[in-house]
N, C-alpha and C positions, 0 to 999 in steps of 0.2 A: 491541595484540592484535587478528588478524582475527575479523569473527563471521563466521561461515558455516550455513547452514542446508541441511535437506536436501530437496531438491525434483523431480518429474519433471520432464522436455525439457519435456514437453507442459502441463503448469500453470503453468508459468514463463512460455512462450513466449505462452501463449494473453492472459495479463495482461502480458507486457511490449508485445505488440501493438495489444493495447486502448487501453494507454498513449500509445501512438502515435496511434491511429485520434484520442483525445481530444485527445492537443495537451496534455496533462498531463506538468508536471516540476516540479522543486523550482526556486524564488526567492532562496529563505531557507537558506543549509547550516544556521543554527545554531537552528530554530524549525521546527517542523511542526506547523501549527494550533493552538500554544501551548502544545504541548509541546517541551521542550526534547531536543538531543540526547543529553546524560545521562541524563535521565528518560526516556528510550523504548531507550535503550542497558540499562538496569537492566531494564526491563519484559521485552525481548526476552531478556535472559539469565536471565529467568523463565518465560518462552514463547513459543518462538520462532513462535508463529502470533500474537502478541498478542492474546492473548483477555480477556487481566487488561486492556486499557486497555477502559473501556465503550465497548459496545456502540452506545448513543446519540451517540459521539464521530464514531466511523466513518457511523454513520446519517448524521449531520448534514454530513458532508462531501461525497457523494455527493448528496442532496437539496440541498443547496446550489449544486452544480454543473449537475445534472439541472435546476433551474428558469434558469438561465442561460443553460444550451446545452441546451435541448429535443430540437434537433434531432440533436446528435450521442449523445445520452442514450436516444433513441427506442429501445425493444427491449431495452434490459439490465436487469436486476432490480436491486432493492436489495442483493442478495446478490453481487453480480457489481461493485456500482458500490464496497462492501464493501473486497471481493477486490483492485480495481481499487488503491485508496487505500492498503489494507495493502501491494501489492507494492512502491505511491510510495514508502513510506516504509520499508521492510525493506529493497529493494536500490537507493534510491536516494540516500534520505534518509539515513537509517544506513549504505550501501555494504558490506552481509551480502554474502559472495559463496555464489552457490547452488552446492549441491552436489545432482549429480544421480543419481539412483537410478533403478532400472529401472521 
């Protein structure tokens, strides 16, 4: 079964880019920071923005990152490093394909 979720060009495009600028991509197809593809496959067909996985999970991956690479980290919020990790993981990790709204 495809997931798909609904998304703007411009939200999309703005964290698939970031994605980029960071040099961020999955390692692992079957694990995304210990959580599994089933278990975030269930979550996302709970809420497609992941809200149900905590808050402090996504925290901790962004700050993780951001004390590593300082310097490409420079300037984004936590909210945005957030954003960054959910898009990893919705259209990369999981492979949602976006659907885009106006």
């Amino acid at each position: 079964m495809e997931l798909e979720k609904s998304t703007t060009y411009e939200h999309y495009t703005k964290y698939a880019n970031m994605l980029k600028e960071l040099g961020l991509g999955i390692t692992d197809k079957e694990n995304f920071f210990g959580m599994t593809k089933d278990f975030l496959i269930g979550k996302f067909k709970e809420d497609a923005y992941l809200n149900n996985v905590p808050l402090k999970k996504w925290d901790a991956m962004w700050i993780s990152f951001s004390v590593y690479h300082q310097k490409l980290a420079l300037g984004k919020s936590l909210a945005e490093g957030v954003c960054v990790y959910k898009h990893l993981c919705i259209y990369h990790f999981l492979e949602v394909t976006p659907v885009f709204t106006k």
